[in-house]
mmCIF file of the N, C-alpha and C atoms, coordinates in Angstrom:
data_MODEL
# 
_entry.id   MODEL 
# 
loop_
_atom_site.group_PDB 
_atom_site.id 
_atom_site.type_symbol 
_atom_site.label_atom_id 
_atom_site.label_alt_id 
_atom_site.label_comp_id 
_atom_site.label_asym_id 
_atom_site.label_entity_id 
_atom_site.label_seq_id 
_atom_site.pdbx_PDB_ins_code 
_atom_site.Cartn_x 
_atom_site.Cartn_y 
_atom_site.Cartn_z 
_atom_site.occupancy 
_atom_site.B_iso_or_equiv 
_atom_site.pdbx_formal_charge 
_atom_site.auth_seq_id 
_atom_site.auth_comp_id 
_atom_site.auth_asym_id 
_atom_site.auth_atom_id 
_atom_site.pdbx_PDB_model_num 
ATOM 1   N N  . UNK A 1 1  ? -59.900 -63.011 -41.251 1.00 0.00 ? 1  UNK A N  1 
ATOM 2   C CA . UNK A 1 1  ? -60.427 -62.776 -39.916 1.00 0.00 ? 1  UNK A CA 1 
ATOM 3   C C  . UNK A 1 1  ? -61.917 -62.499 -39.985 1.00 0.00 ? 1  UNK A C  1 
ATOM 4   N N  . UNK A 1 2  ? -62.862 -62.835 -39.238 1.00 0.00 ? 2  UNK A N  1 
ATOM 5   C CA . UNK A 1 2  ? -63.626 -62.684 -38.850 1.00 0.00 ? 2  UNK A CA 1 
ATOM 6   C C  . UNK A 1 2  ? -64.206 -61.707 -38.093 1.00 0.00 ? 2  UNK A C  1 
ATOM 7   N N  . UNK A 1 3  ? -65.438 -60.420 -39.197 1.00 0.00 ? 3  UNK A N  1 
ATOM 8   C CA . UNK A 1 3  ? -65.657 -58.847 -39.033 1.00 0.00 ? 3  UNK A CA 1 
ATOM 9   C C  . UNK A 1 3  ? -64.409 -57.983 -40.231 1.00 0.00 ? 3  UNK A C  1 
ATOM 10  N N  . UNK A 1 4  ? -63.874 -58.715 -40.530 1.00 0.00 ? 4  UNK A N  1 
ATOM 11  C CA . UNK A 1 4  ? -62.331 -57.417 -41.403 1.00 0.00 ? 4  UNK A CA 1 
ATOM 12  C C  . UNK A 1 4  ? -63.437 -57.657 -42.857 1.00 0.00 ? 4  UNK A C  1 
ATOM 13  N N  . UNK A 1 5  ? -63.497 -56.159 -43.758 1.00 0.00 ? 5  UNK A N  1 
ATOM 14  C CA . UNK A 1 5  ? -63.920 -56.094 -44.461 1.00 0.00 ? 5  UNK A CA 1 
ATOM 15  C C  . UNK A 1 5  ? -62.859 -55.382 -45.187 1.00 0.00 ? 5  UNK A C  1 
ATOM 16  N N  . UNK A 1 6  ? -62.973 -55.814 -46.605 1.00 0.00 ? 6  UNK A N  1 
ATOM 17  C CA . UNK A 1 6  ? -62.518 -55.062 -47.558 1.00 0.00 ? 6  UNK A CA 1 
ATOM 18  C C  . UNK A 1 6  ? -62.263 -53.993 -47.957 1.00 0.00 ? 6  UNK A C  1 
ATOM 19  N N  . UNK A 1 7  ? -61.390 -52.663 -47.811 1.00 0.00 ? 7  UNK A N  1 
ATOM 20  C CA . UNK A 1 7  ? -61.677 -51.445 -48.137 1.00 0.00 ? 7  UNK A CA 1 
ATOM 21  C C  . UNK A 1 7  ? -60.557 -51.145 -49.420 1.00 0.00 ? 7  UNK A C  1 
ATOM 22  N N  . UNK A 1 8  ? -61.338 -50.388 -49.990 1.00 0.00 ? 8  UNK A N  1 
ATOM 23  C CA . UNK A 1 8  ? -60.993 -49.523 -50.987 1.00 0.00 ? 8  UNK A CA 1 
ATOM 24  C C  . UNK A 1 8  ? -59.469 -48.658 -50.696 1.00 0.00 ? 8  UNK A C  1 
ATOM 25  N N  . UNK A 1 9  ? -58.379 -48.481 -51.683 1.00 0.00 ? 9  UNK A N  1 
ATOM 26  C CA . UNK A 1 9  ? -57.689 -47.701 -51.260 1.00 0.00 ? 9  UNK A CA 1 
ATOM 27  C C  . UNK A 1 9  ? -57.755 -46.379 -51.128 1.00 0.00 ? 9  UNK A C  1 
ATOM 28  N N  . UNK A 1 10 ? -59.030 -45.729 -51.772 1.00 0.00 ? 10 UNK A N  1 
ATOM 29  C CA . UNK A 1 10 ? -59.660 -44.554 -51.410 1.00 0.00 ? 10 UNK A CA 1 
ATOM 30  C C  . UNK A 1 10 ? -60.086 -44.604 -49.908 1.00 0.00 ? 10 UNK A C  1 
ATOM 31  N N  . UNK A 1 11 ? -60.898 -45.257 -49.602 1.00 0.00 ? 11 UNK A N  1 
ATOM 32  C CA . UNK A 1 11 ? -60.975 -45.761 -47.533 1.00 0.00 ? 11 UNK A CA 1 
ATOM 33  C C  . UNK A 1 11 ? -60.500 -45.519 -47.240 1.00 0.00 ? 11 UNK A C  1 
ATOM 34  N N  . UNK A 1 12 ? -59.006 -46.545 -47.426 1.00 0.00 ? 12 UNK A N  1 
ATOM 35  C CA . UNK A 1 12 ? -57.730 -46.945 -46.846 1.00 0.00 ? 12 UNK A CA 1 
ATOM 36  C C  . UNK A 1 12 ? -56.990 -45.181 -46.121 1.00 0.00 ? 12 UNK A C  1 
ATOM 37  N N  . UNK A 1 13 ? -56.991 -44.667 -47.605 1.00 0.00 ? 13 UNK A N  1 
ATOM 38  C CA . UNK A 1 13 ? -56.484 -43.311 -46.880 1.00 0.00 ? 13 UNK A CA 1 
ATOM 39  C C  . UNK A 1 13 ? -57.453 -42.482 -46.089 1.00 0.00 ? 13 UNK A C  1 
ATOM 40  N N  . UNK A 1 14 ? -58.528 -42.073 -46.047 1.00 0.00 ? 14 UNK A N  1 
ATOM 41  C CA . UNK A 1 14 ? -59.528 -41.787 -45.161 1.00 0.00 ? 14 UNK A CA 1 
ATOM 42  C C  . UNK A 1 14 ? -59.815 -42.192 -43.518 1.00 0.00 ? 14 UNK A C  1 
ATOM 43  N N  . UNK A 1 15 ? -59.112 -43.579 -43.192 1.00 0.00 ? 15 UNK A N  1 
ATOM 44  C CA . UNK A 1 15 ? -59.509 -43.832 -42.271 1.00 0.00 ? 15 UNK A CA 1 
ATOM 45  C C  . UNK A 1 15 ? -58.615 -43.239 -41.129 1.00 0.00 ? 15 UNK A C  1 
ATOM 46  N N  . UNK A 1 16 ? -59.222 -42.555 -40.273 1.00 0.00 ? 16 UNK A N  1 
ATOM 47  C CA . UNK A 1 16 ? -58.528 -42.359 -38.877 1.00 0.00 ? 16 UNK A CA 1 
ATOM 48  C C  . UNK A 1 16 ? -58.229 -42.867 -37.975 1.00 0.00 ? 16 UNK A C  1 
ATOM 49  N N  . UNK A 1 17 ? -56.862 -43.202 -37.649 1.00 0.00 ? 17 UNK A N  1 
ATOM 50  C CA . UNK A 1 17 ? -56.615 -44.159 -36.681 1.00 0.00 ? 17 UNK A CA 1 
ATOM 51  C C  . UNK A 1 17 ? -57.456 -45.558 -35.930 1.00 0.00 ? 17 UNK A C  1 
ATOM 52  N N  . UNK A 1 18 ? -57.714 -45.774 -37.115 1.00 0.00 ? 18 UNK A N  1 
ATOM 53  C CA . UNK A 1 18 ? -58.603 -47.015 -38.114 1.00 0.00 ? 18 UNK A CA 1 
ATOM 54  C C  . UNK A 1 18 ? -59.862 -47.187 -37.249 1.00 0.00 ? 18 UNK A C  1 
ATOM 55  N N  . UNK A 1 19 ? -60.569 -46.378 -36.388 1.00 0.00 ? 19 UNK A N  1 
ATOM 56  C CA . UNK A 1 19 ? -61.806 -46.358 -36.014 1.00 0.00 ? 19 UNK A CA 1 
ATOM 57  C C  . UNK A 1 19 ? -62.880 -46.904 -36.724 1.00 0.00 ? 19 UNK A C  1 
ATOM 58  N N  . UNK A 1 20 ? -63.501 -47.919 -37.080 1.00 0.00 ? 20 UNK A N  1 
ATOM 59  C CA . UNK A 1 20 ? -64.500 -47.912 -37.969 1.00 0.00 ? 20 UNK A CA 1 
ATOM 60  C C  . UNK A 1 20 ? -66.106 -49.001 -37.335 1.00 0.00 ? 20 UNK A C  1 
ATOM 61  N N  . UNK A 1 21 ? -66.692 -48.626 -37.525 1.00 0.00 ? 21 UNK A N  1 
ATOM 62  C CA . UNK A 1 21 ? -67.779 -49.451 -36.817 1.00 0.00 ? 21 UNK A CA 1 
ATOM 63  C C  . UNK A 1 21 ? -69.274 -49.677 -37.527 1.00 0.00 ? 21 UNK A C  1 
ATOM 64  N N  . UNK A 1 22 ? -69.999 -50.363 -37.284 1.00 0.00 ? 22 UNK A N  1 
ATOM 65  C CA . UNK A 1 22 ? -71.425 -50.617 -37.897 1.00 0.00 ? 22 UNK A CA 1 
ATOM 66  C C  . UNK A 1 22 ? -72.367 -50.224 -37.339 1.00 0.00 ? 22 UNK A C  1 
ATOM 67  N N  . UNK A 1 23 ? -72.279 -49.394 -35.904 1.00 0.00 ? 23 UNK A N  1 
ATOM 68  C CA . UNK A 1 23 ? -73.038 -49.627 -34.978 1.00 0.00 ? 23 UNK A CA 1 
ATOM 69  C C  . UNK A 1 23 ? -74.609 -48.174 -35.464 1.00 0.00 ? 23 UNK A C  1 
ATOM 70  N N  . UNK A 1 24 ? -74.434 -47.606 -36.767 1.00 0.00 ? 24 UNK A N  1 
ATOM 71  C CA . UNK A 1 24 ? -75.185 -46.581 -37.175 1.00 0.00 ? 24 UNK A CA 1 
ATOM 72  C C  . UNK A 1 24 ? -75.685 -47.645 -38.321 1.00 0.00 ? 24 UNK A C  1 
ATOM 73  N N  . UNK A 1 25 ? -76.154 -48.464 -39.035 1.00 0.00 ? 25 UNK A N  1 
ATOM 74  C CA . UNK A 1 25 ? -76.592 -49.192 -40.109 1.00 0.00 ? 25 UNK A CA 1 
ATOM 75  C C  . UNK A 1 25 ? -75.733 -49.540 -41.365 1.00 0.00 ? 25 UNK A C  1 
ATOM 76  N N  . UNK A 1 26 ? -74.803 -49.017 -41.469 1.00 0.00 ? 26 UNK A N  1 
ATOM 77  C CA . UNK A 1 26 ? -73.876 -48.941 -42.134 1.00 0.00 ? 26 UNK A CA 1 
ATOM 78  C C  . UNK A 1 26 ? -72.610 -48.697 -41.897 1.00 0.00 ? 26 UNK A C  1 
ATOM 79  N N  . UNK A 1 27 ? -71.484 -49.543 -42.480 1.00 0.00 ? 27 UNK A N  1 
ATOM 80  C CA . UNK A 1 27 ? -70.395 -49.709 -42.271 1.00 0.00 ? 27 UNK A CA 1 
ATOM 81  C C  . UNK A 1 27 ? -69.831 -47.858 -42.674 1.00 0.00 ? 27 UNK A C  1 
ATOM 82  N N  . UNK A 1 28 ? -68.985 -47.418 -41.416 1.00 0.00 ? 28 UNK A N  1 
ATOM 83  C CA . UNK A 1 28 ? -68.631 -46.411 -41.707 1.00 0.00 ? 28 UNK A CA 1 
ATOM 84  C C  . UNK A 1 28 ? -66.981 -45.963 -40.913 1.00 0.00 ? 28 UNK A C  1 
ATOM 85  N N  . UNK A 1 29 ? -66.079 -45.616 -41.485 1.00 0.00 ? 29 UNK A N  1 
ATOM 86  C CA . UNK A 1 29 ? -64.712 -45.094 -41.014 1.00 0.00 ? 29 UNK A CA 1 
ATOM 87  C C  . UNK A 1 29 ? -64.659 -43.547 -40.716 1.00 0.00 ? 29 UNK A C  1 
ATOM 88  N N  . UNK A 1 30 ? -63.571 -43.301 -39.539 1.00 0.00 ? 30 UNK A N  1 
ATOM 89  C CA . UNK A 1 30 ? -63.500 -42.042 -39.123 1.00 0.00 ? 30 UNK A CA 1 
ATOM 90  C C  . UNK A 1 30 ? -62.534 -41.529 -40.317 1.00 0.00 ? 30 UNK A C  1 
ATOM 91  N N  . UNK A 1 31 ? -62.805 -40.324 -41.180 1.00 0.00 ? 31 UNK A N  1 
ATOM 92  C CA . UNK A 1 31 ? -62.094 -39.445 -41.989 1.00 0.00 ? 31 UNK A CA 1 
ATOM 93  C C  . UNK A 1 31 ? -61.134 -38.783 -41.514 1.00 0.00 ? 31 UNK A C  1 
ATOM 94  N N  . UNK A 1 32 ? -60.099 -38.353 -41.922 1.00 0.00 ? 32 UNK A N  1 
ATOM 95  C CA . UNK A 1 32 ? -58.560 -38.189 -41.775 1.00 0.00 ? 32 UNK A CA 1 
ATOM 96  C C  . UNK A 1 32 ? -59.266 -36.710 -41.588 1.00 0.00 ? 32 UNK A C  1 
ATOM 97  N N  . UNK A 1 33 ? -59.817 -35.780 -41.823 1.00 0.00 ? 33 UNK A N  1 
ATOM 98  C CA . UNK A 1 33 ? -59.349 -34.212 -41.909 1.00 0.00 ? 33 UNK A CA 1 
ATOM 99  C C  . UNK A 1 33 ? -61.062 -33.869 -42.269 1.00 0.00 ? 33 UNK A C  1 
ATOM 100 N N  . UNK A 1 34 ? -61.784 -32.918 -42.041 1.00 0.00 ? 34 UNK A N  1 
ATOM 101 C CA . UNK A 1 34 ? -62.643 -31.932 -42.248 1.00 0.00 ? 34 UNK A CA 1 
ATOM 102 C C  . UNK A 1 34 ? -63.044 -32.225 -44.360 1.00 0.00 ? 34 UNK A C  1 
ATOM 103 N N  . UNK A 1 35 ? -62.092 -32.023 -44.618 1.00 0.00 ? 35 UNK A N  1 
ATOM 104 C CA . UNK A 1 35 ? -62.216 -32.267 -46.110 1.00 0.00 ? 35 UNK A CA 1 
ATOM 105 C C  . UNK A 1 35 ? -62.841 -33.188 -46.791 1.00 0.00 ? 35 UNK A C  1 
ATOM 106 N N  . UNK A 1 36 ? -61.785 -34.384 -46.090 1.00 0.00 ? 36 UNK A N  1 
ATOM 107 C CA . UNK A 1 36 ? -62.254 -35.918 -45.753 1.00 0.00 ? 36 UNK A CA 1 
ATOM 108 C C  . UNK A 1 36 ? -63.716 -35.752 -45.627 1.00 0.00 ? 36 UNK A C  1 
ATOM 109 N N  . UNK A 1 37 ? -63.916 -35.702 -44.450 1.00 0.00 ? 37 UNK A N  1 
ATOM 110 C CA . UNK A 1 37 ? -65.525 -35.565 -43.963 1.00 0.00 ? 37 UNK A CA 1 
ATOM 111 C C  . UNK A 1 37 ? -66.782 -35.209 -45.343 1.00 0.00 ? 37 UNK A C  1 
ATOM 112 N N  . UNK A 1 38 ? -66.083 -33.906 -45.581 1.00 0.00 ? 38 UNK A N  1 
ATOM 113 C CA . UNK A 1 38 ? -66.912 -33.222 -46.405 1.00 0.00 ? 38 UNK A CA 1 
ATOM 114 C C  . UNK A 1 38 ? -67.077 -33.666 -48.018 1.00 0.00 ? 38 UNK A C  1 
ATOM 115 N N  . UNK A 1 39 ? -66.229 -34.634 -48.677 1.00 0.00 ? 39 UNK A N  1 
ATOM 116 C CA . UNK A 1 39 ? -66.127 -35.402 -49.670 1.00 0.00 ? 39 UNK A CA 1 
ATOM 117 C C  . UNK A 1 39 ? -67.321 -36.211 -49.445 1.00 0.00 ? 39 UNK A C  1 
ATOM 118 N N  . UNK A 1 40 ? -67.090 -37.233 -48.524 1.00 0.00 ? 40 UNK A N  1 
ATOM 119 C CA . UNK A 1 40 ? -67.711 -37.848 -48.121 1.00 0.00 ? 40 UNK A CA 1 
ATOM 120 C C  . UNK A 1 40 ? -69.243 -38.464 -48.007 1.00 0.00 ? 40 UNK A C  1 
ATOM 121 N N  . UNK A 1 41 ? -69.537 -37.019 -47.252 1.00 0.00 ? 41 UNK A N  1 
ATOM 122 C CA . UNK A 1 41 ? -70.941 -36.585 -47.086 1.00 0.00 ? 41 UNK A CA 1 
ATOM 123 C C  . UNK A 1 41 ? -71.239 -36.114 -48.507 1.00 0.00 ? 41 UNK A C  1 
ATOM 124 N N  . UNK A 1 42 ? -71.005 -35.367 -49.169 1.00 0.00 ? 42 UNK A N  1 
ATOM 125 C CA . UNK A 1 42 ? -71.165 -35.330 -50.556 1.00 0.00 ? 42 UNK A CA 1 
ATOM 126 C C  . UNK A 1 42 ? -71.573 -36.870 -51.454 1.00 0.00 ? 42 UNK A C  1 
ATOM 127 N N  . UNK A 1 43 ? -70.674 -37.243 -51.604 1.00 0.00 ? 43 UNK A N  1 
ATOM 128 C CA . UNK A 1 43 ? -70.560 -38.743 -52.265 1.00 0.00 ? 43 UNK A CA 1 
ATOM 129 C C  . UNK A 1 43 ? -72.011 -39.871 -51.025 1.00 0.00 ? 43 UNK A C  1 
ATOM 130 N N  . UNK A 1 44 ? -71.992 -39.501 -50.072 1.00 0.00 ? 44 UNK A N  1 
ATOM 131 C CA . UNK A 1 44 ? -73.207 -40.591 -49.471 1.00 0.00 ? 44 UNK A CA 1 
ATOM 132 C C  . UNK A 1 44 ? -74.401 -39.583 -49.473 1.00 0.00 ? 44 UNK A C  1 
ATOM 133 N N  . UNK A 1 45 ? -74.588 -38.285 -49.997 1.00 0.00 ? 45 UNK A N  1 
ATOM 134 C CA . UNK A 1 45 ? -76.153 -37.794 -50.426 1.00 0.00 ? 45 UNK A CA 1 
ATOM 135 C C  . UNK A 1 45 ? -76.442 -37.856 -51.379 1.00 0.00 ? 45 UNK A C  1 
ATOM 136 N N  . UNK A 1 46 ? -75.525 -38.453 -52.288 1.00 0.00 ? 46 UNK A N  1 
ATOM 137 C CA . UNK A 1 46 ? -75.469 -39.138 -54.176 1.00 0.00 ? 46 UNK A CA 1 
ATOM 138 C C  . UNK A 1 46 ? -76.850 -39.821 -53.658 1.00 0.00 ? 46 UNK A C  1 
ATOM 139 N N  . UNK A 1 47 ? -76.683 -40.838 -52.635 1.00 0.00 ? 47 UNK A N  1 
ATOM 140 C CA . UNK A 1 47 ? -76.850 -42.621 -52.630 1.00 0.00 ? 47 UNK A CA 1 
ATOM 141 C C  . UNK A 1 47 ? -78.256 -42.050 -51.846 1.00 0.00 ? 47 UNK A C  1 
ATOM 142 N N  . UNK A 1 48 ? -78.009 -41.413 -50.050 1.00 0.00 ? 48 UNK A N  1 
ATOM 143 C CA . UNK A 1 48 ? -79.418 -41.275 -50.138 1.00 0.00 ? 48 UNK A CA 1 
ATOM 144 C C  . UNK A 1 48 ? -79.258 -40.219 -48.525 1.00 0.00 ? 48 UNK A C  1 
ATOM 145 N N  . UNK A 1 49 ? -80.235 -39.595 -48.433 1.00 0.00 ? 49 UNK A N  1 
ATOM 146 C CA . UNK A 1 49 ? -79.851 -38.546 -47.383 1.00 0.00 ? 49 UNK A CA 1 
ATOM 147 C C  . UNK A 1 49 ? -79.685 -39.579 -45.447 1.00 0.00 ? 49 UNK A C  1 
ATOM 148 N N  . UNK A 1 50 ? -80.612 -40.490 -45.957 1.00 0.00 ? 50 UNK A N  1 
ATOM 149 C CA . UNK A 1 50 ? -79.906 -41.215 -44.736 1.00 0.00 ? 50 UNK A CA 1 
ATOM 150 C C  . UNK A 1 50 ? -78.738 -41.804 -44.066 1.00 0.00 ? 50 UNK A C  1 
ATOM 151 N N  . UNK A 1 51 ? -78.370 -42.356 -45.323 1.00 0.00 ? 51 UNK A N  1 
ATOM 152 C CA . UNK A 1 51 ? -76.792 -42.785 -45.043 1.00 0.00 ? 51 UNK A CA 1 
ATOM 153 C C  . UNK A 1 51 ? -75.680 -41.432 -44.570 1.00 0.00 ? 51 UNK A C  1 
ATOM 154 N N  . UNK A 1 52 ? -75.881 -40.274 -45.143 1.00 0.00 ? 52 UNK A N  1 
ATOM 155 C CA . UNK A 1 52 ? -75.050 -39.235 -44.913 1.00 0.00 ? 52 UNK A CA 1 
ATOM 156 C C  . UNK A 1 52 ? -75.461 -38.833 -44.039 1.00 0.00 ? 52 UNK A C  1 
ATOM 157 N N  . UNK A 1 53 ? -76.762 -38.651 -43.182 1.00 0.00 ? 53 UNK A N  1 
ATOM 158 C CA . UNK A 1 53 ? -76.851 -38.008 -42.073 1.00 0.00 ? 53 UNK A CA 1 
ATOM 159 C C  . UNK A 1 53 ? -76.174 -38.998 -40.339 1.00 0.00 ? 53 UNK A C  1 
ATOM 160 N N  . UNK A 1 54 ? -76.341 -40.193 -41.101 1.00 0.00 ? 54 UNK A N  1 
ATOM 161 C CA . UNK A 1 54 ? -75.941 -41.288 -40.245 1.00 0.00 ? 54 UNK A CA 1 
ATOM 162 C C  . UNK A 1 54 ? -74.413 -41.604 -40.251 1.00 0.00 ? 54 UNK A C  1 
ATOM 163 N N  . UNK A 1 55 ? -73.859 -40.733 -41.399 1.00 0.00 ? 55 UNK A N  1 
ATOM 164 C CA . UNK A 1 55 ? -72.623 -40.654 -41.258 1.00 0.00 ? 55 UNK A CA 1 
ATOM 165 C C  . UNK A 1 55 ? -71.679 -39.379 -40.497 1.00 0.00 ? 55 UNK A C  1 
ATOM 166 N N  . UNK A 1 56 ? -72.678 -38.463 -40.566 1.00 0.00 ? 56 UNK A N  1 
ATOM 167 C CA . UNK A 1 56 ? -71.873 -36.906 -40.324 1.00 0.00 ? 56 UNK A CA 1 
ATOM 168 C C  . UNK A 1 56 ? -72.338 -37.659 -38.385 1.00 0.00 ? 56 UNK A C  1 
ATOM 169 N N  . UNK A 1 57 ? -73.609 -38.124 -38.155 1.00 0.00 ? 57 UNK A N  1 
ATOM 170 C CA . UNK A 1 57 ? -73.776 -38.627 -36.703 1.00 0.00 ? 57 UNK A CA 1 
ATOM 171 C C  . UNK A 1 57 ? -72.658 -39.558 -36.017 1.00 0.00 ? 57 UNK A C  1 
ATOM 172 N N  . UNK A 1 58 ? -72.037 -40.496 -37.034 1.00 0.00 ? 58 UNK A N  1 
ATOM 173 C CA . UNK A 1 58 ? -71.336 -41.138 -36.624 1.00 0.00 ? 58 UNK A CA 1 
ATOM 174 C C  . UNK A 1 58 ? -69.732 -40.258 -36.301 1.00 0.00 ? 58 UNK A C  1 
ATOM 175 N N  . UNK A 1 59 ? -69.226 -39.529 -37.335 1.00 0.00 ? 59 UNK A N  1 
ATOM 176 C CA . UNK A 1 59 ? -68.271 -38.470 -37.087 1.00 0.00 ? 59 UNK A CA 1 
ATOM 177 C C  . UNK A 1 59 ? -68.292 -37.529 -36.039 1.00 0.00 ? 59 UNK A C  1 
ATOM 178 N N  . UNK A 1 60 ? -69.828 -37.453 -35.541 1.00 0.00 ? 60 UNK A N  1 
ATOM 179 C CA . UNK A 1 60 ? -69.293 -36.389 -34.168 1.00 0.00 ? 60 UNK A CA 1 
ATOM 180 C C  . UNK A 1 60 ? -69.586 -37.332 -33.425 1.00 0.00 ? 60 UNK A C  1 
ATOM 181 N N  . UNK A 1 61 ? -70.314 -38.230 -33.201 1.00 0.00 ? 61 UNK A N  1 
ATOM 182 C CA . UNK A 1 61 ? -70.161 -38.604 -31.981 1.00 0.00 ? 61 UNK A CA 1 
ATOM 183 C C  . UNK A 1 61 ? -69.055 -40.098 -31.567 1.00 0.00 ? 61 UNK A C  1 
ATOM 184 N N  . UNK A 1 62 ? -68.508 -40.642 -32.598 1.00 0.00 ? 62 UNK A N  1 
ATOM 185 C CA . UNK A 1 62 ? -67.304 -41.828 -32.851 1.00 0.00 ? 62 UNK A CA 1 
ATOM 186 C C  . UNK A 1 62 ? -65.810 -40.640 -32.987 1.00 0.00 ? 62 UNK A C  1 
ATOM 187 N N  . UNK A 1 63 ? -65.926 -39.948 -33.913 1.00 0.00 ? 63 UNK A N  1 
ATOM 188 C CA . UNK A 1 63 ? -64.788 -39.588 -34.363 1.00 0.00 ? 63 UNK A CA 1 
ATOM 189 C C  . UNK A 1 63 ? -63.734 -38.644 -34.080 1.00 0.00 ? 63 UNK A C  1 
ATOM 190 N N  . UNK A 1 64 ? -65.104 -37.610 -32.932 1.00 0.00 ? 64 UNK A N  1 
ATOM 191 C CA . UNK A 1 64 ? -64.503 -36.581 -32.097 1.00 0.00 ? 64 UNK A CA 1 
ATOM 192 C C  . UNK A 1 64 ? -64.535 -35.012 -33.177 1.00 0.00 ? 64 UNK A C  1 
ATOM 193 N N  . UNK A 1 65 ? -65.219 -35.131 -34.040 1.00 0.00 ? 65 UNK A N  1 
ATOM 194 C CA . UNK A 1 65 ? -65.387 -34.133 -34.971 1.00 0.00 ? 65 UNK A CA 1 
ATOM 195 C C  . UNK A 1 65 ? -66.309 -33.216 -34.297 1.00 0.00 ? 65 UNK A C  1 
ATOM 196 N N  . UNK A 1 66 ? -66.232 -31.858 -34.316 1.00 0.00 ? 66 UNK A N  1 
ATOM 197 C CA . UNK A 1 66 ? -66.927 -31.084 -33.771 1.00 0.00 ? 66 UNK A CA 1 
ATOM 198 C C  . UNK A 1 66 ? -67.446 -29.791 -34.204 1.00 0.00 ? 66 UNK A C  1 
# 
């Protein structure tokens, strides 16, 4: 299909009621639980503080995280 990307089975379990979108620069899925989240953001400030801030943005305002 056309837009379906590949995910990881690490993803796979992460994703929340499979929400996932590009619309922040990067491909990003809603996290199952707070924990989730917080792995996460960890593992994308490895790579670079933008991607994680564009991710914790995408979680409150896509994912309903608050």
């Amino acid at each position: 299909m056309t837009g379906m990307k590949e995910l990881s089975l690490t993803e796979m379990k992460s994703v929340k009621g499979g929400k996932c979108n590009s619309n922040y620069g990067y491909y990003f899925c809603c996290p199952a639980d707070t924990a989730a989240l917080q792995k996460k953001v960890a593992e994308y400030l490895a790579v670079s503080q933008d991607k994680a801030s564009k991710y914790v943005q995408f979680c409150y305002e896509d994912c309903g995280f608050n």
